[in-house]
Structure formats: structure tokens, C-alpha cells
C-alpha positions in Angstrom: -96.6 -70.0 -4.3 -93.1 -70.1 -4.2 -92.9 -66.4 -4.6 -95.1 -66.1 -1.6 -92.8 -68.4 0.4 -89.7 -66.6 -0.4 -91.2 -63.5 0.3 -92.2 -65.0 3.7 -89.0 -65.9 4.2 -87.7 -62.7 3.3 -89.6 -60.7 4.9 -88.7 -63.2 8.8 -85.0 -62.7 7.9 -85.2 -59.0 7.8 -87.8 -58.9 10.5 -85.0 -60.7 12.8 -81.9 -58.4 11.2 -84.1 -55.4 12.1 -85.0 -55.9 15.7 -80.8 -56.9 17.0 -79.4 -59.1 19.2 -81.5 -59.7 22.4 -80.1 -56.9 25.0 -79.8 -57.2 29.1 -79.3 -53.8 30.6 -76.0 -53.3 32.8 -75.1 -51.4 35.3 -71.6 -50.8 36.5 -69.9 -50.3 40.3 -66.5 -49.5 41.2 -64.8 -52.1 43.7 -62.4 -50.9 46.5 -59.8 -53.2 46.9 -57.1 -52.5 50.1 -55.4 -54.4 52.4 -53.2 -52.5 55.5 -49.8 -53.7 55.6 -49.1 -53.4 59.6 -45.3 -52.8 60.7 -44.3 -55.8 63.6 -41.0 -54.8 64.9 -38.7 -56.7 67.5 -36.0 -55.3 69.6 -33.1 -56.9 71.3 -30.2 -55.9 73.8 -26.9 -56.5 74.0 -25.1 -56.9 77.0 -23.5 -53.6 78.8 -20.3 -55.5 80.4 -18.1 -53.1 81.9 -15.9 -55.9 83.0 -13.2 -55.1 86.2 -14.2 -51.5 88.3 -11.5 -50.8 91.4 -13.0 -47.5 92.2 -9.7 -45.4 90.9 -10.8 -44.4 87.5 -14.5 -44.9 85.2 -14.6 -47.7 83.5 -17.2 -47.3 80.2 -18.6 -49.8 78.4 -21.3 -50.0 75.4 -23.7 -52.8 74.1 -25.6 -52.4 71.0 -29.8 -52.5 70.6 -30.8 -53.9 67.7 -34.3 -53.6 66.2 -36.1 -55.8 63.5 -39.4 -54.9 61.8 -39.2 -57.6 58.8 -40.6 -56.6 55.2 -43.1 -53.5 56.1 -41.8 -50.1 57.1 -43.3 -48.3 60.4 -44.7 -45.0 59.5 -43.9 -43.6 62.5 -40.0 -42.5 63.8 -38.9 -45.5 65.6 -36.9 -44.6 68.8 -35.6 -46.6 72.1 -36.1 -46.0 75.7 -34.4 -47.2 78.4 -36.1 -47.8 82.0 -33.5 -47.1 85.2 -33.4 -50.7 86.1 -33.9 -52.9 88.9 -32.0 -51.3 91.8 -32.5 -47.7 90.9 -32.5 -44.8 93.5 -34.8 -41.8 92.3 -33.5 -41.3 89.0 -29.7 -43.0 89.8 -29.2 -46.2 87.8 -27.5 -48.9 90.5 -26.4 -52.2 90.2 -26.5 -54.9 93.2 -24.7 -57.4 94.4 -26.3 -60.9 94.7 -27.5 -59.7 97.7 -28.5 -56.5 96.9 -27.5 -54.5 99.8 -24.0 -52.7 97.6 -24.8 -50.9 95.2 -22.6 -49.8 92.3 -24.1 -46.4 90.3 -23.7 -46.4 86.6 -25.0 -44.0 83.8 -26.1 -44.3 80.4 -25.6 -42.2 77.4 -26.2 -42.0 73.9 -23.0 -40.4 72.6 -19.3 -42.0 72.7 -18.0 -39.3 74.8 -20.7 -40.0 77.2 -21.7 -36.2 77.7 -25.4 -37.2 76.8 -27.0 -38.8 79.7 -30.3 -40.9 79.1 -32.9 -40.5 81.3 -35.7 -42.9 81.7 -37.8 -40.6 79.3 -35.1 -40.0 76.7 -35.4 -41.1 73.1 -32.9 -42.8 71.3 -33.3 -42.5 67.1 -32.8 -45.8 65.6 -32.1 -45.3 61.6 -33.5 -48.1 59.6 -32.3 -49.5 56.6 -33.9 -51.9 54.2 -30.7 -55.1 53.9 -32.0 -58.1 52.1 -35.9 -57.1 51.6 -36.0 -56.8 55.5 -36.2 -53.4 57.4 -33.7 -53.1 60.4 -31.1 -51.4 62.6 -28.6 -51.0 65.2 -28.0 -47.9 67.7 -25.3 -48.3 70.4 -25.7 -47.2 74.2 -22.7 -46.2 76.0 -22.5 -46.3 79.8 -19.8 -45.5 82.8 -19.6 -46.8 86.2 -18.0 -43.1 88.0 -14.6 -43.9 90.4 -14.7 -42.9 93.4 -17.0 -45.4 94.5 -16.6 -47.8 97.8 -18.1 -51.3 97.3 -17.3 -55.0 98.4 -15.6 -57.3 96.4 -17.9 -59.2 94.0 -20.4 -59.3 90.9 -22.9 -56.0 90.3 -25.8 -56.7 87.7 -28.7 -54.4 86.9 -31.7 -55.2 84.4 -33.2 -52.4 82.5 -35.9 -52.1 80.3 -35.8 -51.1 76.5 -38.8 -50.2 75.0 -39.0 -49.9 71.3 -41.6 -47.5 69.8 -42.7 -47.2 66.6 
């Protein structure tokens, strides 16, 4: 009888090597994983100061736009435009007075030797850089009030747009 039992036995223990571990099918997928990192710039304007005109000779004068778009870099070129201001006439760039009835014409340019004129369509290239794990730059607008021009005595102002695109 013990020969029976251990055969019994036996024959389980091979009966349970035989037929494996108990198997689940699988079935695999492949998971996308993204996230879109989305460029949020800032832009910011000097002021153009031209200081003292007395109508005898240009007087120039230059402020400098600065644009900050933090840690992600735009795809795109990134460019400033200017608007003609508050007190334009046509296409002519004016400031006023505080009572805005003189005028005082200026221009702007985007070269130092102010042979570039800027239009209210015209793109200025700002270069960015990556300083300190943030991406950012600086491009300078030049201006010039022209002599020759006949005004009262007193404080001219203008506010123009600058649109950053990117």
C-alpha cells in the first residue's frame, strides 16, 4: 500500500510539473505621451526722449524695446511693429502739445544713421538669446524730430504702439 501511495503521489507531482504555471493572456498597447510647451512672450518700451528741439538742427534720440518670452522658445521669427501714434497725420508721426493743437513731426528708424524709416507695417527682427535659462532680447529704435519746424514753446508727447509678434 505504501507503494501505491507513493506512486499516487508521484504520479500528482508530475501531473502538476507537467501542466505549468497557471497562464493569463496579455496583450500589449503603446501609450502616447506629449505635452505642448507654448511660448508666452512680453514686450516693453523704453522711452524715446529727444530732450530740447529749437527748430535749427534734428535732434535724434533712441529708446530701447525689450522682449521677454521666459523658459520656452517661440517657433516663429519674433519681430516688433510700431503703430504711428496718437497724433499722426496720414502716415506722418506727430507729437502734441497738451493741448493738442501744435504739432511737432518726428520719424522712426531702425538703423543708427536713421536712413531706415519704420512705417507702421515695418518689422523690426528682435534676436533672442537664452541668459540664465530664460529666452530674451533687446532691439533699439532710433528716431529724429526734422529742423525747420515752427512750434510754441512747451512739452510735445506722442504714444505709439509696439506690437510684439511671435
Amino acid at each position: 500500500m505504501r507503494k501505491v501511495l507513493l506512486a499516487g503521489v508521484a504520479l500528482a507531482a508530475f501531473a502538476a510539473y507537467a501542466a505549468g504555471p497557471a497562464r493569463a493572456e496579455t496583450a500589449t498597447a503603446n501609450m502616447t505621451v506629449q505635452a505642448t510647451a507654448t511660448a508666452t512672450c512680453t514686450v516693453a518700451a523704453g522711452v524715446l526722449d529727444f530732450g530740447s528741439y529749437n527748430g535749427t538742427s534734428n535732434v535724434d534720440g533712441s529708446a530701447t524695446i525689450t522682449v521677454d518670452c521666459g523658459s520656452v522658445e517661440p517657433s516663429n521669427s519674433v519681430y516688433v511693429t510700431f503703430g504711428l501714434g496718437s497724433h499722426a497725420e496720414t502716415t506722418q508721426r506727430r507729437m502734441a502739445d497738451g493741448t493738442a493743437t501744435q504739432f511737432l513731426n518726428y520719424n522712426l528708424y531702425s538703423d543708427s544713421g536713421r536712413t531706415t524709416a519704420l512705417g507702421d507695417t515695418d518689422q523690426l527682427p528682435v534676436t533672442l538669446s537664452l541668459n540664465t535659462g530664460e529666452y530674451g532680447g533687446e532691439v533699439t529704435v532710433y528716431g529724429r524730430v526734422p529742423s525747420g519746424q515752427n512750434v510754441k514753446a512747451g512739452t510735445y508727447t506722442d504714444t505709439v504702439v509696439v506690437t510684439l509678434n511671435y
